[in-house]
C-alpha positions as CSV (number, residue, x, y, z in Angstrom):
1,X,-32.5,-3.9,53.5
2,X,-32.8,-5.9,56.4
3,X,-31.9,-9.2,54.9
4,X,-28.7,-7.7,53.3
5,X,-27.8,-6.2,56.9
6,X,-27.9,-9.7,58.3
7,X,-25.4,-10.9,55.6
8,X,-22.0,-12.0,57.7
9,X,-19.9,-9.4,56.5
10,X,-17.3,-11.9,54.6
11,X,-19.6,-13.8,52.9
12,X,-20.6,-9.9,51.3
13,X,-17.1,-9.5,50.6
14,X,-16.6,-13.0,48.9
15,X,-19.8,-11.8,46.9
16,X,-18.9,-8.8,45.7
17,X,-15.3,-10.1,44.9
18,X,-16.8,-12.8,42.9
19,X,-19.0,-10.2,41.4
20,X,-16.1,-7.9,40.7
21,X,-14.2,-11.1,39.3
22,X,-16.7,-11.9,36.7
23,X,-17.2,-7.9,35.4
24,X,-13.2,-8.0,34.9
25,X,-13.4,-11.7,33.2
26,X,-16.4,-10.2,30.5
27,X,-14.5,-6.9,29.8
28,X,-10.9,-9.1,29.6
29,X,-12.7,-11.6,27.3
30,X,-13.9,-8.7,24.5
31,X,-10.2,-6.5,25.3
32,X,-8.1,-6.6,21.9
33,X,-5.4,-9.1,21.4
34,X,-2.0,-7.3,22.4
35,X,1.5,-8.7,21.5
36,X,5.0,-7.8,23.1
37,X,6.8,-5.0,21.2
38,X,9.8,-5.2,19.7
39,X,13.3,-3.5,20.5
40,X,13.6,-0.1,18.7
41,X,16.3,-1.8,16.9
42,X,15.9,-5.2,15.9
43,X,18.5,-8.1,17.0
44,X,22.0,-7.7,14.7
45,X,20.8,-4.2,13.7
46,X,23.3,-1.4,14.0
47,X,22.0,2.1,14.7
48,X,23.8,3.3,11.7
49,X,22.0,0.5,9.6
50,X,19.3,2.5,9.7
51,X,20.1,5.5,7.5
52,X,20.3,5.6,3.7
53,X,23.6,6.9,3.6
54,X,24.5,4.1,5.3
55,X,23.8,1.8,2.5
56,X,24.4,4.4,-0.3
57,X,28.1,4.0,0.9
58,X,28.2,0.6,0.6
59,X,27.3,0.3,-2.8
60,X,29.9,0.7,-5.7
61,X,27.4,0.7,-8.3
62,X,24.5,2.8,-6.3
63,X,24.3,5.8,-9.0
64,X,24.5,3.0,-12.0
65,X,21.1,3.1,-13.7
66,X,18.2,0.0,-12.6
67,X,16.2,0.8,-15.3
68,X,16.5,3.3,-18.0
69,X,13.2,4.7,-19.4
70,X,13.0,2.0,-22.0
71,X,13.9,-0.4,-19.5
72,X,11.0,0.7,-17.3
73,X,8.2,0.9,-20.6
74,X,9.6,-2.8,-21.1
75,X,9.8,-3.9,-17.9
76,X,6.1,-2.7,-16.6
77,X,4.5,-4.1,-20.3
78,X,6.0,-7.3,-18.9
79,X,3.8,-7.1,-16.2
80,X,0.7,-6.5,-18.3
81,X,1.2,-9.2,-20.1
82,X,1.6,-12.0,-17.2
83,X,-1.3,-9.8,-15.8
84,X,-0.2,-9.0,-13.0
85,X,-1.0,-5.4,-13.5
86,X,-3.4,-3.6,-16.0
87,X,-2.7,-0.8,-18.7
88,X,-6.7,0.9,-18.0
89,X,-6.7,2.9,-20.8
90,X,-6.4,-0.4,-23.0
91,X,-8.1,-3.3,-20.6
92,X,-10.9,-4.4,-21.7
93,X,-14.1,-5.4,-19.1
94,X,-14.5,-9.2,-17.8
95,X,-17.1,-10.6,-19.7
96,X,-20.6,-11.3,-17.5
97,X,-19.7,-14.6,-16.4
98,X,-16.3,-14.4,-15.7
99,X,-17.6,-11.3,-13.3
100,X,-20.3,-14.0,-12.0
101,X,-17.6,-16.1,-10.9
102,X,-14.8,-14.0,-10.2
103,X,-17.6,-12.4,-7.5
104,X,-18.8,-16.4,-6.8
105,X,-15.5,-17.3,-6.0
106,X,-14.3,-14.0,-3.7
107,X,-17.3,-15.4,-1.6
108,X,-16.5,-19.2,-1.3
109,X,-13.1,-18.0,-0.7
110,X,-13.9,-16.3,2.5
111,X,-16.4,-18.7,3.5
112,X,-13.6,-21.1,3.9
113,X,-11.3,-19.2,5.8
114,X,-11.5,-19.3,9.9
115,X,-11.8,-15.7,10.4
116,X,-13.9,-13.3,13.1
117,X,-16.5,-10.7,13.4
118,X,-16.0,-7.5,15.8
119,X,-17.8,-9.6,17.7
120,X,-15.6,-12.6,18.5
121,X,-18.1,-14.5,16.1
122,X,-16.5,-17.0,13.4
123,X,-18.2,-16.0,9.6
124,X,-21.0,-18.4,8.9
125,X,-23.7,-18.1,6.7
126,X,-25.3,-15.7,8.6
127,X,-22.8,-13.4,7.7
128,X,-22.6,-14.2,4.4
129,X,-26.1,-14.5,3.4
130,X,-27.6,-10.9,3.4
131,X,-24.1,-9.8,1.8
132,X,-24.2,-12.3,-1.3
133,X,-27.7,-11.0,-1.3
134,X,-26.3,-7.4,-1.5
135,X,-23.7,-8.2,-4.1
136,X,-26.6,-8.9,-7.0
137,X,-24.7,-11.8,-9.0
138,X,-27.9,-12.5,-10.5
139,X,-28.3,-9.4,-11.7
140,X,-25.3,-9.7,-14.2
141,X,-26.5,-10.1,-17.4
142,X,-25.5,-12.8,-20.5
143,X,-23.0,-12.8,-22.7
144,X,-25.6,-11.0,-25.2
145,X,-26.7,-8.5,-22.3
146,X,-23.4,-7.1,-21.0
147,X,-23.8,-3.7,-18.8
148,X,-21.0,-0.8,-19.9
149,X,-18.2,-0.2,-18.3
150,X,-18.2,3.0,-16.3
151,X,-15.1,5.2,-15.6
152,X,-14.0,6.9,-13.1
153,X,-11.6,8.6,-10.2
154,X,-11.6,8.4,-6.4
155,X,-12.1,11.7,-5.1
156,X,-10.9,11.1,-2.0
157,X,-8.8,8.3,0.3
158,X,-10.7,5.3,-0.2
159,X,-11.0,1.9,1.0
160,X,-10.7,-1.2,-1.6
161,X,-13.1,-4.2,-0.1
162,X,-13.5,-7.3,-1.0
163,X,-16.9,-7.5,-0.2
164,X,-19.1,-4.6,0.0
165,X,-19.3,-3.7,3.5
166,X,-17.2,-1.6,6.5
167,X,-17.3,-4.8,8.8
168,X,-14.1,-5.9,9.3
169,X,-13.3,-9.6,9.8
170,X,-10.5,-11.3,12.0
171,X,-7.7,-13.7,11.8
172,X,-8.6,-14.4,15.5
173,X,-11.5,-13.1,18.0
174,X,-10.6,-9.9,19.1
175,X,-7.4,-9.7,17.1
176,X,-7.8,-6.5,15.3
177,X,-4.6,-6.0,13.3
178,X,-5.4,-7.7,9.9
179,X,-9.1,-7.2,8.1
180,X,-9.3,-10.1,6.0
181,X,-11.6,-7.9,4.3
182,X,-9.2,-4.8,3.4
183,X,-8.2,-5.3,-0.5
184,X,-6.3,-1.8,-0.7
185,X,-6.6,1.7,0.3
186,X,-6.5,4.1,-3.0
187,X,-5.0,7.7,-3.0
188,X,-7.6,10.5,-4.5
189,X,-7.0,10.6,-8.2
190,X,-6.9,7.0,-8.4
191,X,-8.5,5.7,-12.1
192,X,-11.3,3.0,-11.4
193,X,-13.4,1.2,-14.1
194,X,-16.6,0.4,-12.3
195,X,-18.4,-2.7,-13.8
196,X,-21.1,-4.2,-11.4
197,X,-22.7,-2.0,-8.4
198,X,-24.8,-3.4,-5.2
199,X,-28.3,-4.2,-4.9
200,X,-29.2,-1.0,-3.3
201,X,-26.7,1.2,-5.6
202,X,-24.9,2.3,-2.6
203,X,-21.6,-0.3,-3.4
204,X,-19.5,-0.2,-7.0
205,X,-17.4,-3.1,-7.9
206,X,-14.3,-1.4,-9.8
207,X,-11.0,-2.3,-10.8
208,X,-7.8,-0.1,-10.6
209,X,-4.3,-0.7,-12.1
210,X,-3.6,-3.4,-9.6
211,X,-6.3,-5.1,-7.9
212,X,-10.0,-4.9,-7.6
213,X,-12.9,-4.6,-4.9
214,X,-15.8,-2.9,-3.8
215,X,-15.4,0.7,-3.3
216,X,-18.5,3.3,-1.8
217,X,-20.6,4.4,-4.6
218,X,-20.0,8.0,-3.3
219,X,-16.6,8.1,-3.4
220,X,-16.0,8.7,-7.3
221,X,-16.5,10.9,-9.9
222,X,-17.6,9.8,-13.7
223,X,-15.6,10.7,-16.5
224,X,-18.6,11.7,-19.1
225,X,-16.7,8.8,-21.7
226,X,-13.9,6.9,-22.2
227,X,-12.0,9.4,-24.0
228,X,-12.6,11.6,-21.1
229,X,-11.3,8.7,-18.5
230,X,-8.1,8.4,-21.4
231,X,-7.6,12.2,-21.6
232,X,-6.6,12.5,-17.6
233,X,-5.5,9.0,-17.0
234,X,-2.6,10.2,-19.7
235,X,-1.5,14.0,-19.0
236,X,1.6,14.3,-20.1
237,X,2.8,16.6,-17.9
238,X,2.8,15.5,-14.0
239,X,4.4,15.5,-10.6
240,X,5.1,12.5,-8.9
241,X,5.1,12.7,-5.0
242,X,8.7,11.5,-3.6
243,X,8.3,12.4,0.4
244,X,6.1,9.7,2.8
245,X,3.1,11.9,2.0
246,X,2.8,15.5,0.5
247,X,0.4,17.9,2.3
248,X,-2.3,19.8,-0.6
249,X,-3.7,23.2,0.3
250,X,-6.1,25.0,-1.5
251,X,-4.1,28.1,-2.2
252,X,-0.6,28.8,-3.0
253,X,0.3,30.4,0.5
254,X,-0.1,26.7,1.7
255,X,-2.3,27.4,4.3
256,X,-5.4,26.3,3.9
257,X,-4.9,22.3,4.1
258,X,-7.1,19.9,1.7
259,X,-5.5,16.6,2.3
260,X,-1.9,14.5,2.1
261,X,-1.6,12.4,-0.8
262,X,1.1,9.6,0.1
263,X,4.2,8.7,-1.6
264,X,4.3,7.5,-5.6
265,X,1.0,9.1,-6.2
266,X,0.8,10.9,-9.3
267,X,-0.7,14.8,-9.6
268,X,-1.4,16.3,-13.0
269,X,-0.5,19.4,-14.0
270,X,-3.3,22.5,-14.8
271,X,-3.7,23.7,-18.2
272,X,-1.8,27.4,-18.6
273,X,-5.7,27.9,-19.4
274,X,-7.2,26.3,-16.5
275,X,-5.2,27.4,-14.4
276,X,-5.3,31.4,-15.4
277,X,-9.1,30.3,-15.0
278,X,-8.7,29.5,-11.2
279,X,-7.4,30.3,-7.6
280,X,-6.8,34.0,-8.9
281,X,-7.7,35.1,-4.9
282,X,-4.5,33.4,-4.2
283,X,-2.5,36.1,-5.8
284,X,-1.3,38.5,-3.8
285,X,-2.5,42.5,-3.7
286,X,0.4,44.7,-5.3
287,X,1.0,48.5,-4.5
288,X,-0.2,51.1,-7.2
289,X,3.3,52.2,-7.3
290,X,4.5,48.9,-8.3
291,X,6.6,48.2,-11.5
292,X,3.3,46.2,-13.4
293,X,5.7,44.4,-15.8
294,X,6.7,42.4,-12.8
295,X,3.7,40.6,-12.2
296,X,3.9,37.3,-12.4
297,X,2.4,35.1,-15.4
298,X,1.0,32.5,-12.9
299,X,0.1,31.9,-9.1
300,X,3.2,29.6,-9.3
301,X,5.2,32.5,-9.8
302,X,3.8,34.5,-6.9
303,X,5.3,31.3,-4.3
304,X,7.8,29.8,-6.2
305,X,7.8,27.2,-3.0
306,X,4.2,25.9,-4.7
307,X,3.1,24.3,-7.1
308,X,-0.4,23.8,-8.6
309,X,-2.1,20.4,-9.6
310,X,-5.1,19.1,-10.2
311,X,-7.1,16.8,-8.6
312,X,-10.5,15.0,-9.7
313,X,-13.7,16.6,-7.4
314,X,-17.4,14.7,-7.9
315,X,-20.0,17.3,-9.1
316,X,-23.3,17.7,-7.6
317,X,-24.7,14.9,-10.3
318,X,-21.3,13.0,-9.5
319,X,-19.9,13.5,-12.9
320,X,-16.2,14.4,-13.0
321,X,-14.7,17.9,-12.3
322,X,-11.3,18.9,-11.5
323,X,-10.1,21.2,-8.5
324,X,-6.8,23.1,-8.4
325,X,-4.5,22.5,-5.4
326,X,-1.1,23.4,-4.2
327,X,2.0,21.6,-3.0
328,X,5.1,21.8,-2.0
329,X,7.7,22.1,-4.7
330,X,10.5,20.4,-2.4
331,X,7.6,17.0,-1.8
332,X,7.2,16.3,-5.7
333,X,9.5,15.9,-8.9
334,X,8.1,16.4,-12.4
335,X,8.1,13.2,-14.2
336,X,10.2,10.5,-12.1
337,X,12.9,10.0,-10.0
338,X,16.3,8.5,-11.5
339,X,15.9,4.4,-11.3
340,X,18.7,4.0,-9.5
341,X,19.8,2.3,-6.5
342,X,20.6,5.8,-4.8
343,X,17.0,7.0,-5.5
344,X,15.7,3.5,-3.9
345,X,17.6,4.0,-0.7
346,X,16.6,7.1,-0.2
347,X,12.7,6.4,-1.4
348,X,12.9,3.1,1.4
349,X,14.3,5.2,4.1
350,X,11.6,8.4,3.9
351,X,9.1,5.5,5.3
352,X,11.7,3.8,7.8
353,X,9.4,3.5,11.0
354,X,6.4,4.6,9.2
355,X,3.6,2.5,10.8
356,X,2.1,-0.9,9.5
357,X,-1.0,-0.8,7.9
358,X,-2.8,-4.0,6.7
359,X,-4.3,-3.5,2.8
360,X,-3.2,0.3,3.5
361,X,-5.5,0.7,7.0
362,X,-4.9,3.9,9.1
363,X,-3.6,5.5,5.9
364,X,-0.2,3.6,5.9
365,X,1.3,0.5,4.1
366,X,2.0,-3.3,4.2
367,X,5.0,-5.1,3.1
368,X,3.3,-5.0,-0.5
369,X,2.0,-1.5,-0.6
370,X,5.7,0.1,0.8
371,X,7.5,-1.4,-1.9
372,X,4.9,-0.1,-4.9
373,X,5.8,3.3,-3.3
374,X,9.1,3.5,-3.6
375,X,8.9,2.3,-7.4
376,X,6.1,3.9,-8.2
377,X,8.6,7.5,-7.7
378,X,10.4,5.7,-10.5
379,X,8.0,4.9,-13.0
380,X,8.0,1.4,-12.2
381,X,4.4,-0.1,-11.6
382,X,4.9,-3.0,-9.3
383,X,1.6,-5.5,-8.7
384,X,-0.3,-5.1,-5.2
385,X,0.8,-8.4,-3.0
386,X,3.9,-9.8,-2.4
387,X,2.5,-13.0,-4.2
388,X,2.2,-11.4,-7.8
389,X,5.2,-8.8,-6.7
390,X,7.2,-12.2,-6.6
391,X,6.5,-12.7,-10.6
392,X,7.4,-9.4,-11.2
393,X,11.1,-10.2,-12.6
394,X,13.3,-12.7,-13.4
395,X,14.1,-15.2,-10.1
396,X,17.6,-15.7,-8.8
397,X,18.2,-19.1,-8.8
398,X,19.0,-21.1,-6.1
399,X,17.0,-20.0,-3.2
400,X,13.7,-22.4,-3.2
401,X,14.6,-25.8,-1.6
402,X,18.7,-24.4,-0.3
403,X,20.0,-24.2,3.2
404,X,20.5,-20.4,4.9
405,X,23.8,-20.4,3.9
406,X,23.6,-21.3,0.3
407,X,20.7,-18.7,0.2
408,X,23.5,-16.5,1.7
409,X,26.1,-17.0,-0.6
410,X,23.8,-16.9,-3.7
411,X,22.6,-13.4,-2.7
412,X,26.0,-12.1,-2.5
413,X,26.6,-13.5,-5.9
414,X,23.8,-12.6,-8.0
415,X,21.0,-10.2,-6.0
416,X,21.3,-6.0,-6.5
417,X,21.0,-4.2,-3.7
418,X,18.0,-1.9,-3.8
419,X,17.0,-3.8,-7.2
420,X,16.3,-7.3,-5.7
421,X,12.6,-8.1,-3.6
422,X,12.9,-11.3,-1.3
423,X,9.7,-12.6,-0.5
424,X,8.0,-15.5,1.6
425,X,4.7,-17.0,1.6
426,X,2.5,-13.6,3.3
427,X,5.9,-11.4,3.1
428,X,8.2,-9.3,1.1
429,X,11.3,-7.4,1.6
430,X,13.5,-5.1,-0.1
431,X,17.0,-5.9,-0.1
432,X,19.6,-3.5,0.6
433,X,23.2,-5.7,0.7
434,X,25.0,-7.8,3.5
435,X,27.2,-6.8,6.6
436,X,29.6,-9.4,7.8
437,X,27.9,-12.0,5.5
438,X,25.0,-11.1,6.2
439,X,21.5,-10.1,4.3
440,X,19.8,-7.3,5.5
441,X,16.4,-5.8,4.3
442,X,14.2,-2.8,4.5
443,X,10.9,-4.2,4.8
444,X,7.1,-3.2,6.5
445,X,6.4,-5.5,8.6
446,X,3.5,-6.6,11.9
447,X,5.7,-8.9,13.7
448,X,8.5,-11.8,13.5
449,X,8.2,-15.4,15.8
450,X,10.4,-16.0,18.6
451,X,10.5,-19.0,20.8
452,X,9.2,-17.8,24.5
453,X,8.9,-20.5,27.2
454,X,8.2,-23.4,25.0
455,X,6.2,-22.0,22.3
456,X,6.3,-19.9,19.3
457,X,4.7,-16.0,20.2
458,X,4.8,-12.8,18.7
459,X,6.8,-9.9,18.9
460,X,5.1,-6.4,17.6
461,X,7.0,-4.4,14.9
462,X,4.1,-2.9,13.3
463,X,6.3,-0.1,11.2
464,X,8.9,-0.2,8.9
465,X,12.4,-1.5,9.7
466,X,15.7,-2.4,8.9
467,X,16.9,-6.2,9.6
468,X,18.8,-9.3,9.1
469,X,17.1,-12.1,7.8
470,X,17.7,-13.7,11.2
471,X,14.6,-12.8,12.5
472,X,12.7,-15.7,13.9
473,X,15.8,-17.6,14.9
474,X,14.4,-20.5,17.0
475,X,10.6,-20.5,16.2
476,X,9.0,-23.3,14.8
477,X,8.8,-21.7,11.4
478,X,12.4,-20.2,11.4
479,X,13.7,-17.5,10.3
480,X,13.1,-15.1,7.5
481,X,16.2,-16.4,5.5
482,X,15.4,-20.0,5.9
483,X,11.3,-19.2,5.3
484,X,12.7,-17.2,2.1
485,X,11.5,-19.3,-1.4
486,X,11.7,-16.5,-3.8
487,X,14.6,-13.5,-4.7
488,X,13.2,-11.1,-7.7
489,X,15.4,-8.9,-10.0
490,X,14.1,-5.1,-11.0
491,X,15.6,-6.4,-14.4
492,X,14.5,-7.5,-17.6
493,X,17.0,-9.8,-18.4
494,X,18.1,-13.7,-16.1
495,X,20.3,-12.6,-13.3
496,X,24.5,-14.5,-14.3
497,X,27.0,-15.0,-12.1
498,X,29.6,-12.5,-11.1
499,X,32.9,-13.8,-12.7
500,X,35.0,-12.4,-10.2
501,X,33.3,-11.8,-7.0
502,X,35.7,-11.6,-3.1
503,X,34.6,-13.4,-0.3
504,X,33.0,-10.0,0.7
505,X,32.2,-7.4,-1.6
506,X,31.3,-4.0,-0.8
507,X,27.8,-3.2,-0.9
């Protein structure tokens, strides 16, 4: 105590300052990366840009029909065949050693991309190691020893990862919007065929419709055999949700809450049997005095504002069972929506400034993930990233290699408003027509370049939006229209030229 008295009293100020300096230089070095935010609305957006009626008007042709159900059987075998999306109840299991080195390769790939722990760490070996370890490619058997598929359902939300751990890894230290790790996030209900599992059984490798990944080994429930798997993968009867998500309760009054199940998802319908079976405490008491021929047939009766499905539950021995839940009649349709451009606009614009989620993190949607939701209400099974999305249909010509206002001019001549995708490498947007000239697009999106003082930064969106494809307009990499390489049809036939088409045609 005495030598610290003795201490000139600005020399203990300069050392506690330096003191204090280095405790706000360690806590600024491990703070998250922040970006500037955006403008509510986005530069050459019009506040009533961002309604569907707003495009709905626009569009002389927005009740004429996409994709008729024909169409839409056609269209989505199309995408089974360039395999960009899989038929489950028909696919057949990799054989062992194209599992070894699909599983071989996933590794390698991340290996060589610059990416960061939690930590602030780049992935090395170290990282790698015990997971490749974990993963058990060596104990995949031959071609004469090939393990049996397994089928299943997700019981519950669940994350799709590429490898089989929660750690998350970074485009940049400390930049903790995009998990290079996060394949997808998949809705309870979703159909999985499992065909490898971890070394310590705690990890499945599965595939769903439209990508694959590792998936917690507790988060399914086994169908007892294929037919099983087949028999509930293929109700005929079903509700497809058509609002951003869809609240489930566990009894028809809608007040005890379960979970929300987001948009496109599919809910089977009960049995008249299985359901006569089940949730009779959520019919109500009636007086003695009563008129008994009155009572209703089923719970659905009793709250005509519910409506029961099923969902898959895991048993105690984690075999399949199936639960009955309720939902709002107004927040599903039976079957599909019309494919029209009307039904599009309106899908797009439920999510307009829902937030961004990377690989469907936080229980949202990327660029990708948005536009399977919207189709999906229409029977339309789109592929999972914007890089197999961009195969989907036929290509307008024209775009790769042309100036922005050739790109313009050909997308007022041959693209369809709420029928036509427009991606870039890592993007995808949903086109919705042009004003004064111009495209716009719906799109979820994290960000777009501006040029700031010299150099290229980024500005935060991080939520769905309506925009020109001006954004970017003096960055280094330009701007969305200039970026733009690929314009898809929802079609099944080549896109032709308008014969007669005005300088600018209402949309």
């Amino acid at each position: 105590m005495k030598n610290r008295q003795n201490i000139p009293l600005t020399s203990a100020l300069a050392v506690s300052m330096v003191a204090l300096s280095l405790s706000f230089a360690a806590c600024a070095s491990h703070a998250p990366i922040t970006y500037p935010g955006s403008a509510t609305l986005l530069p050459g957006t019009a506040p009533e840009m961002t309604t569907a009626g707003y495009w709905i008007g626009r569009n002389e042709a927005v009740d004429e029909t996409i994709l008729d159900p024909q169409g839409i059987a056609d269209f989505n075998q199309s995408l089974r065949e360039k395999k960009l999306v899989r038929d489950l109840a028909r696919w057949e299991a990799p054989s062992p050693l194209e599992l070894r080195k699909s599983l071989d390769d996933t590794v390698a790939w991340i290996a060589s991309l610059k990416v960061y722990d939690e930590e602030g760490h780049r992935v090395s070996e170290k990282f790698l190691s015990p997971i490749r370890h974990l993963m058990a490619i060596d104990e995949i058997g031959d071609e004469t020893a090939q393990r049996p598929a397994q089928y299943c359902f997700t019981v519950d939300k669940t994350e799709l990862r590429v490898l089989p751990t929660n750690e998350p890894l970074y485009d940049a230290p400390y930049d903790l919007y995009i998990d290079n790790l996060q394949a997808s996030s998949l809705e309870a209900g979703t159909a999985v065929v499992i065909t490898h599992k971890s070394r310590d059984d705690v990890w499945l490798f599965g595939t769903t419709a439209r990508a694959s990944g590792w998936l917690p080994a507790t988060s399914v429930a086994f169908a007892s055999s294929r037919d099983e798997f087949i028999e509930r993968l293929e109700r005929p009867r079903f509700f497809t949700v058509h609002e951003a998500k869809a609240d489930l309760y566990a009894d028809a009054a809608r007040t005890v809450f379960v979970r929300s199940i987001r948009m496109g998802s599919r809910l089977a319908a009960p049995s008249p049997a299985r359901l006569s079976e089940a949730n009779h405490d959520a019919l109500p008491t009636m007086p003695a005095e009563a008129n008994q021929d009155a009572l209703p047939t089923t719970p659905a009766e009793v709250v005509p504002a519910a409506i029961p499905v099923t969902l898959p539950i895991r048993a105690s021995d984690g075999t399949l069972a199936e639960t009955i839940l309720w939902v709002a009649s107004d927040d599903v349709t039976e079957g599909f929506l019309p494919c029209n451009a009307r039904t599009v606009y309106e899908q797009a614009f439920k999510l307009l400034n829902a937030p961004y989620g990377w690989g469907g993190t936080f229980g949202e949607q990327d660029c990708s993930q948005f536009l399977c939701e919207i189709f999906d209400t229409t029977g339309i099974t789109l592929p999972r990233n914007s890089t197999k999305q961009a195969k989907a249909g036929p290509l307008i010509p024209g775009i790769a290699g042309a100036d922005d206002a050739q790109k313009a001019e050909t997308l007022i001549s041959l693209a369809k408003p709420a029928a036509t995708l427009l991606r870039f490498p890592g993007h995808i947007m949903l086109y919705l027509g042009t004003v004064d000239g111009k495209p716009y697009a719906i799109h979820a999106t994290f960000g777009y370049r501006e040029h700031f003082r010299g150099k290229d930064r980024v500005r935060l969106i991080n939520r769905v939006v309506v925009s020109n494809l001006e954004l970017g307009i003096g960055s280094e990499k330009g701007t969305h229209l200039s970026r733009l390489t690929d314009a898809v049809l929802i079609a099944t036939e080549k896109p032709t030229p308008q014969a007669e088409q005005s300088p600018e045609p209402v949309q």
